[in-house]
Structure formats: structure tokens, C-alpha cells
N, C-alpha and C positions, 0 to 999 in steps of 0.2 A: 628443479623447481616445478612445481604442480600447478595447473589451473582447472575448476571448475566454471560451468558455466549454469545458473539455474534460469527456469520460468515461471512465471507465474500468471495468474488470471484470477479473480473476483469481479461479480457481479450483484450489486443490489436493487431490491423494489423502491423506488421513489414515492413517499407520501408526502401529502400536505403537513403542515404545522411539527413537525420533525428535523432537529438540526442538523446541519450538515459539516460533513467533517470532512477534508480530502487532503491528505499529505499532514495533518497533521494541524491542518487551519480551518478556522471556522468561516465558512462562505455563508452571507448572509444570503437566502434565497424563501422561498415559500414553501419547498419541498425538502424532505432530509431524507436519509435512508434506515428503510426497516430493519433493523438487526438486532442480534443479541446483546454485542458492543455497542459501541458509539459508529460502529457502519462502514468505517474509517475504510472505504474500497483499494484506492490506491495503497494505503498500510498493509491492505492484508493481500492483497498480489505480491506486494514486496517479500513479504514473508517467506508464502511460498515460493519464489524464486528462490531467496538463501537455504531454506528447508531444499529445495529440489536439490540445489546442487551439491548437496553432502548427502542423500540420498537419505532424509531425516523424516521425510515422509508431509503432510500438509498441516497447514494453519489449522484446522480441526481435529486431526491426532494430539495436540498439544496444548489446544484451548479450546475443549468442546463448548459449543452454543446450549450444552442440557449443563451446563456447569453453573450453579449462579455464581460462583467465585471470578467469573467474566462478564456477567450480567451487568450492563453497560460501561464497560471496561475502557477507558483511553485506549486506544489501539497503539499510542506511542511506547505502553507499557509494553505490549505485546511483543511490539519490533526491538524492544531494548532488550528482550530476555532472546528471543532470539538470535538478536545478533552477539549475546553471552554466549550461547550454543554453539556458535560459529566459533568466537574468538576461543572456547574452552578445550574444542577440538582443534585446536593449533593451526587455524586460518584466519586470513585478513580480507577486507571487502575492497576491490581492487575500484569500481566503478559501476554502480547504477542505472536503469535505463526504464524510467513509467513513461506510460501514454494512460490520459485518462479519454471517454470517450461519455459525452454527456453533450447534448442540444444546448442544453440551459442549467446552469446560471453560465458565465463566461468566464473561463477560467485563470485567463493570460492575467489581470490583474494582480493573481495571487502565487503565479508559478514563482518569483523571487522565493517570497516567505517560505514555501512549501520546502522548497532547496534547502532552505537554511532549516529550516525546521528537522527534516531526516536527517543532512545531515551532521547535526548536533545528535540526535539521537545513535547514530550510528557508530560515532565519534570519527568522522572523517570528513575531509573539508568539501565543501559545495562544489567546488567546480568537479565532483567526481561524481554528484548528483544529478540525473538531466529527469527535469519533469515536461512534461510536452502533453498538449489538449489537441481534442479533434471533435468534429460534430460526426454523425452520420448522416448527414443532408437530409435529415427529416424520416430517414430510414430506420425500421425497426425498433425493438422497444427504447434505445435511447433515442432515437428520432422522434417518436411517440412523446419523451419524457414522462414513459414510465418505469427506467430504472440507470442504472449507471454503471461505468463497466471500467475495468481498469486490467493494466496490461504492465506486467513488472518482466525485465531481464537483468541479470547481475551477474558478474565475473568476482570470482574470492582467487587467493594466491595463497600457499601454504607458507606459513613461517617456517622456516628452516637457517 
């Protein structure tokens, strides 16, 4: 039996009057993230972890930002054609591992939903999901709350 291990990392600019998407849920706050998609930061670290660890290359080889066929795109779309890629090449997603890293809004209210929310998307059950928040104590530009930054690790197993 095989094991991969992927990473991932996204980062967004934060503006005003802009919605905000994280795991898949809409956090109501003042600021959202500047992107091509719907910003969805924690979605697209995910990604790239599962891309990483099949050696598939990144979230931008696969859905460029000069594309308008992603031009504000659910990010849940994204992770669901991905995780086709995975399951096509004859692996399974063993277990999940985000940290999001943002001052503000506060995140702990909505880590439930977000669990469930990927994974449904994933097709695998929550408890294999772990979403986890942190501030940077006022440090740097998520300290600042001028942008948002997300941290993905994931383990796949090969079907055999």
C-alpha cells in the first residue's frame, strides 16, 4: 500500500464590501478576498496539497486566474474536480489537515460547517477533516488585516 503526503499554502488581499468565503462558508464580515474566484483561500491551499502530493503540479496549472471559465468560480467546484483527479488516478483521501490564519472576522463559530462542508465535497466523512484558526497577534499583513492566508496538509492512500 502507498502513501502520499501533499502541501499546500494560499494567500489573499483583503478588501472592503467583498464576500468572504473560507472552507466553503460565507462569513459575514466587512472585508472579503480579492480574487479571480470567489477567494475561497482555505479551498485553494486544499487543492494544492492534493495536486502536490500526486505530483500534479498547482491550483493555477489547472484553473488559471487569465481564464474567465473561473472568473468567479465557487471554489467547492474547483476542489470537487480535483478531488476527480485524485480519485481517477486510483487514490483515496486518507485525512485533511487546514489552519486558516486571519486577525478578523473570528473563525471558531464556523469551523463545524466548514468540516462538513469539504467534507461533503470530498466525499468523506468529517471527522477526517480538521479546520483549525489562528491570529498572528497583530503581526504582519494578517495582523494588519490586509490579507488572509491558509495552510492545507493531506495524506491520500492508493486503492489497490
Amino acid at each position: 500500500m502507498d502513501f502520499r503526503v501533499g502541501n499546500g499554502y494560499d494567500v489573499h488581499q483583503l478588501a472592503e464590501g467583498l464576500p468572504l468565503v473560507l472552507g466553503g462558508v460565507a462569513i459575514p464580515h466587512t472585508k472579503g478576498c480579492v480574487a479571480h474566484s470567489d477567494g475561497d483561500v482555505l479551498i485553494h491551499a486544499l487543492c494544492d496539497a492534493l495536486l502536490g502530493a500526486l505530483a500534479l503540479g498547482d491550483i493555477g496549472h489547472h484553473f488559471p486566474d487569465t481564464s474567465d471559465e473561473y472568473a468567479g468560480i465557487d471554489s467547492k467546484i474547483l476542489l470537487s474536480r480535483v478531488v476527480a483527479m485524485i480519485r481517477d488516478r486510483g487514490w483515496e483521501i486518507v485525512n485533511v489537515d487546514n489552519t486558516l490564519l486571519a486577525q478578523k472576522p473570528k473563525i471558531a463559530p464556523y469551523i463545524l460547517q466548514m468540516r462538513q462542508t469539504l467534507a461533503e465535497v470530498m466525499g468523506i466523512t468529517p471527522d477526517r477533516v480538521s479546520v483549525k484558526a489562528t491570529t498572528t497577534e497583530r503581526l504582519g499583513f494578517t495582523g494588519r488585516e490586509e490579507g488572509i492566508a491558509a495552510y492545507a496538509t493531506c495524506l491520500l492512500r492508493e486503492n489497490r
